[in-house]
C-alpha positions in Angstrom: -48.2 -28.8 39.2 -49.4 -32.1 39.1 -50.3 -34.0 42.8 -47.7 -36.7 42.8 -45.5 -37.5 45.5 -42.2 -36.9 42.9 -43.5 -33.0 42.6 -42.8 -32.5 46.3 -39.4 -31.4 46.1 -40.4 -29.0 43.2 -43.1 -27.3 45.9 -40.6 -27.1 48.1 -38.7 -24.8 46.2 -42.1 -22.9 45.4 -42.7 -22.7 49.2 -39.1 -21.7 50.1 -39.4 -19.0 47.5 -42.5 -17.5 48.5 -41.8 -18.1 52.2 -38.3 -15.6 51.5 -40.7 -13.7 49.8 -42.9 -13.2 52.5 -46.1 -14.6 50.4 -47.9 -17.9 51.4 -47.6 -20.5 48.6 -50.8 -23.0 49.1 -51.9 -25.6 47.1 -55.8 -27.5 47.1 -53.9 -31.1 48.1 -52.7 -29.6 51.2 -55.5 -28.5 52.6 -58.2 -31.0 54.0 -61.1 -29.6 54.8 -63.0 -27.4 52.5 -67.1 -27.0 51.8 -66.9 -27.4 48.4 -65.8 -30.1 45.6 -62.4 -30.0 45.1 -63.0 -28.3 41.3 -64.4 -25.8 43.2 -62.2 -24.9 45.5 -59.5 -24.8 42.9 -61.6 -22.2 40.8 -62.0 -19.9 44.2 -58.3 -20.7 45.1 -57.6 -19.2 41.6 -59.9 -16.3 42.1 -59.2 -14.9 45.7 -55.5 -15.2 44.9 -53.1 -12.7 44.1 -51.1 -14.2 41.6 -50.6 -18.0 40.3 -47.5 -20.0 39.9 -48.0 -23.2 37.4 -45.1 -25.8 36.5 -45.7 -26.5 33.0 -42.8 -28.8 33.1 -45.0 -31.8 32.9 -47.8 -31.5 30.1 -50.3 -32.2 32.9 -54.3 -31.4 31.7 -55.3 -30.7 34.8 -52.5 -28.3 35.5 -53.5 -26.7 31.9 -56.9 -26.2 32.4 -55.7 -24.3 35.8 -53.8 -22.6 34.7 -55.9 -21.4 31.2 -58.6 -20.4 33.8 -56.6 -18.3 35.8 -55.5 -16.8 32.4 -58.5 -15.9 31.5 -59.8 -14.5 35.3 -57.3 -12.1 34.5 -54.8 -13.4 37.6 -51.5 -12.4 37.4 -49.6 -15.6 36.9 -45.8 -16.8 37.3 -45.4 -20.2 34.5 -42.4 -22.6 35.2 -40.8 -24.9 33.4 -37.8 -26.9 32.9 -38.2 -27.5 29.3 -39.0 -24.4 27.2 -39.1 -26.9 23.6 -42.5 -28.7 25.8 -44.2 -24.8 26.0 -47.7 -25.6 24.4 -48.2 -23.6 21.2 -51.4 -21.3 23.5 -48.5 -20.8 25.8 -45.1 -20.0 24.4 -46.3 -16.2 24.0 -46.2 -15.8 27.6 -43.3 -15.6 30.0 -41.7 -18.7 31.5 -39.2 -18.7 34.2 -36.7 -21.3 32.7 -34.9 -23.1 35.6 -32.4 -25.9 35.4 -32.3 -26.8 39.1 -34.3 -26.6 42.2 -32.0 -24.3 43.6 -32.5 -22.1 40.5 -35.4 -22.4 40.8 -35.9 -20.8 44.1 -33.5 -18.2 43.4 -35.5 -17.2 40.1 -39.1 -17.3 41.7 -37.9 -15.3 44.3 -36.9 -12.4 42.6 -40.7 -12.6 40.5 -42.4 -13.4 43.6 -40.6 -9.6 44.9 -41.6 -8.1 41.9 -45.3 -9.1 41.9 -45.5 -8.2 45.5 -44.4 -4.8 44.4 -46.6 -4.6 41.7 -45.0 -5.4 38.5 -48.2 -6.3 36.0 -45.4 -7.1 33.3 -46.1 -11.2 33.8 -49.3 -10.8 32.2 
């Protein structure tokens, strides 16, 4: 998602989610130190993780290229959005979890985040 102050409720939900989850949701913002640039750490945030949320909700591209690169590293990843008409064309072949609330939200990334933990390849 994009780093904006009005996104913070939305990674809220994301956190709640994976914290019921028992998974750690982290994103680059929220950490302060790291060696590298910030690119950088995204790319081995992407890499050592074990699977990716985006919010495409917001045609973001930053939180495109992200996400495309953890597409292509083969990462399992979880898309969101609020607005299935704003799916980019690359994108509407994949699976989105569609949520009309923040509540829903968290309700619906829970039960992925429990199937990913338990292996479930199928969000590929």
């Amino acid at each position: 998602m994009p780093f904006d102050k009005k996104y913070d409720d939305t990674f809220t939900a994301i956190h709640n989610a994976a914290e019921a989850a028992e998974v750690r949701a982290e994103r680059v913002k929220d950490r302060y130190y790291y060696r590298e640039g910030m690119i950088e750490r995204i790319w081995s945030q992407i890499e050592s993780a074990d699977f990716i949320i985006s919010d495409l909700t917001v045609q973001n591209a930053n939180v495109y290229y992200e996400t495309g690169y953890a597409l292509a590293s083969r990462q399992l990843s979880i898309l969101l959005t609020k607005n299935p008409k704003k799916i980019p064309f690359d994108l509407k072949n994949r699976r989105h979890v569609i949520y009309s609330s923040l509540e829903d939200l968290e309700y619906q990334l829970h039960r992925e985040l429990m199937a990913a933990k338990g292996g479930n390849r199928s969000f590929l």
